[in-house]
LOROZA-766996 format. One line per field, with one value per residue (C-alpha): residue number from 0; z, y, x. Coordinates in steps of 0.001 Angstrom, whole numbers, plus 500000, padded with zeros to 6 digits. Layout:
koltor = (NUM, ...)
Z = (Z, ...)
Y = (Y, ...)
X = (X, ...)
This chain:
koltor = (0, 1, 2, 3, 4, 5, 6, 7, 8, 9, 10, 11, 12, 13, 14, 15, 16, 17, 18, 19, 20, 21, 22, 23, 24, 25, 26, 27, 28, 29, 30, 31, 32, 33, 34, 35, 36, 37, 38, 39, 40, 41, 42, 43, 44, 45, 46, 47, 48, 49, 50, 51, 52, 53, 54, 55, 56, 57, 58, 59, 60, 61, 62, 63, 64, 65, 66, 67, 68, 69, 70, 71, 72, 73, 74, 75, 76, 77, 78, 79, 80)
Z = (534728, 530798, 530765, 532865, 533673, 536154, 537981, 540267, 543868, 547516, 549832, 548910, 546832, 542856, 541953, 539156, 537540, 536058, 533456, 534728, 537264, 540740, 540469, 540488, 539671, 536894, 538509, 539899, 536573, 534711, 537014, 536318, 532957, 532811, 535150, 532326, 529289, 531057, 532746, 529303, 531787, 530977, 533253, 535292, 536363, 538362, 541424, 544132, 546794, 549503, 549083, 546718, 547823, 548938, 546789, 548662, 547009, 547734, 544166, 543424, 540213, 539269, 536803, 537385, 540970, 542934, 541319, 538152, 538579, 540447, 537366, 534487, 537253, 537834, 534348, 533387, 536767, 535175, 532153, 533279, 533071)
Y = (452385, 452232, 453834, 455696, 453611, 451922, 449225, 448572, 448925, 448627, 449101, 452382, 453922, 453749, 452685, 454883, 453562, 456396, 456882, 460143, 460564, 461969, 464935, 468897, 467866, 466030, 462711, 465395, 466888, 463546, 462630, 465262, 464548, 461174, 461433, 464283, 462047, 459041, 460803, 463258, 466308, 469519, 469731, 472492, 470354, 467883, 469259, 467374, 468199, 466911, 464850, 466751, 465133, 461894, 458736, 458847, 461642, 463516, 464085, 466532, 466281, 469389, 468709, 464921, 463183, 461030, 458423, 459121, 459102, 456209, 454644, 455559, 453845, 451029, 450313, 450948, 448304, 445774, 446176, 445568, 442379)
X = (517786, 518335, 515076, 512296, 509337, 507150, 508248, 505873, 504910, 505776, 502807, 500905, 504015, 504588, 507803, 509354, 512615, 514435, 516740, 518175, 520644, 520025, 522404, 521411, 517750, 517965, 515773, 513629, 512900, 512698, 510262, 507613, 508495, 507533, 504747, 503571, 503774, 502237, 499172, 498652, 499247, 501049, 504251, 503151, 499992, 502763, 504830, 507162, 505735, 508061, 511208, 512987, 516364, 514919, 514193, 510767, 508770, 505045, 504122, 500996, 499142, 496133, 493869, 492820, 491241, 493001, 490471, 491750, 495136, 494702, 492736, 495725, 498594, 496651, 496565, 500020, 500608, 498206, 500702, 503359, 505070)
């Protein structure tokens, strides 16, 4: 992708378009990243959780409910074009 962002979702998953390339971590770091500036969280508050090497990732976020993060996606979603 040109750029990171949301583009949507299949079944329960967010899909994340990102900008970064999946080599030595990069994607995975550009990841939290986004997911940092879009939910207002400090980096260290966001972990991948399982799929490290996988398109498919387990993301956990500290500091907000599942409520809330579910809130701040579902707007960005409702967004989106």
């Amino acid at each position: 992708a040109s750029k990171s962002a949301i583009a949507g979702k299949r079944g329960d998953a967010i899909l994340i378009r990102l900008a970064a390339p999946p080599v030595e971590g990069a994607a995975n770091e550009a990841l939290i990243a986004f997911l940092s500036r879009t939910l207002a969280l400090p980096r260290r508050s966001i972990s991948i959780v399982s799929g490290q090497k996988s398109r498919d990732k387990r993301i956990e976020i500290d500091g907000l409910s599942d409520t809330e993060v579910a809130a701040r996606l579902s707007a960005i979603l409702n967004d989106a074009p």
